[in-house]
N, C-alpha and C positions, 0 to 999 in steps of 0.2 A: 610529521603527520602520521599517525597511526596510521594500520593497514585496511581496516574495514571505512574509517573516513576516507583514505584514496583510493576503495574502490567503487565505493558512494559517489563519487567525486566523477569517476571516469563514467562509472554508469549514467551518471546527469549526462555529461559531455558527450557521450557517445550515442546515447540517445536522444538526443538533444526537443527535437522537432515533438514527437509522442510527450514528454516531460513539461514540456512550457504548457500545450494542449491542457494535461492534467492539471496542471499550476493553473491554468486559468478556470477550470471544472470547478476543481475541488475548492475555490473560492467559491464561486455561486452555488456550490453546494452547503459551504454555509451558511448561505443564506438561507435557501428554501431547501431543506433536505427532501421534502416530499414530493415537490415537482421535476428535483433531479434525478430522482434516484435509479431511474431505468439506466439513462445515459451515465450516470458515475459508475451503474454496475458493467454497462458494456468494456465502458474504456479502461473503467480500473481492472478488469479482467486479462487484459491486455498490457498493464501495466504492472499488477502482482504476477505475470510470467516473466517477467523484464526483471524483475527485481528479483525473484526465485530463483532463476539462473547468474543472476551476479552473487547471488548468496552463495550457490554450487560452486562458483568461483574460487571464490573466497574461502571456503571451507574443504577444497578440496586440496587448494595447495596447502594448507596448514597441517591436514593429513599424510600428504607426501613428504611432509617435512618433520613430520613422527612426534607432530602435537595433536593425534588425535583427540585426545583428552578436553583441547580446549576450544574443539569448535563449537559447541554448545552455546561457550558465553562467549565466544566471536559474531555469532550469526546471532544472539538476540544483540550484542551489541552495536549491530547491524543492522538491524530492524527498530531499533531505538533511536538508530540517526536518520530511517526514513521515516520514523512519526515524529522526527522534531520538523520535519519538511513539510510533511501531511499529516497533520492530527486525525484525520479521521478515514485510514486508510482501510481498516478496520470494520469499517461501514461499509464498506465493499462485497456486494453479495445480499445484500437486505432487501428479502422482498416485500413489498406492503403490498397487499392483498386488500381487503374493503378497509374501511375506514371505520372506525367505531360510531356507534350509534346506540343509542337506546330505542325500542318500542314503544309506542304509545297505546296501553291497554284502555280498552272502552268498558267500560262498570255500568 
C-alpha cells in the first residue's frame, strides 16, 4: 500500500465516528445540495481540518526524509483519494445567498 493511501486509511480509522457522520452528509447532500448546504459547510469545515493536518502529516515526514521535491504530488495525490471517497468535498464552503429570480416588469 502506498503511503498517502495508509495515511488516508488511518485517518478514516482514527477518526472514525466524525467520518461515517460525513459519509452519511455528503450522501443527502447529493441529493438536495440546496437544503444542505449550511450543514455540509458546518461539518465539512471540520472535516477539511481533519484532513489538512493528515496532509501535514504526510508531507512532512517526506520532507524529513529529504524528498522535499515531491510533496507536491503526495498531497494532491492525497487529496485525490479523498475525492475518490467524497466527490464533492469541494463544495465545501459554498454560500447561497437568494436564490435567482427574474422581475416581473409592468408595461
Amino acid at each position: 500500500m502506498t503511503k498517502y493511501r495508509e495515511y488516508f486509511e488511518r485517518m478514516i480509522t482514527n477518526k472514525k465516528e466524525i467520518f461515517s457522520a460525513f459519509t452519511k452528509l455528503h450522501m443527502q447532500y447529493s441529493l438536495d445540495q440546496d437544503l444542505m448546504q449550511d450543514e455540509f459547510n458546518k461539518i465539512g469545515a471540520k472535516v477539511l481540518s481533519i484532513i489538512r493536518e493528515w496532509e501535514g502529516k504526510l508531507c512532512s515526514q517526506s520532507e524529513k526524509a529529504g524528498f522535499g521535491n515531491y510533496t507536491t504530488n503526495l498531497s494532491e495525490k492525497f487529496m485525490a483519494e479523498v475525492r475518490k471517497s467524497y466527490p464533492l468535498i469541494d463544495h465545501i464552503g459554498i454560500i447561497v445567498k437568494n436564490k435567482f429570480g427574474i422581475k416581473k416588469i409592468n408595461l
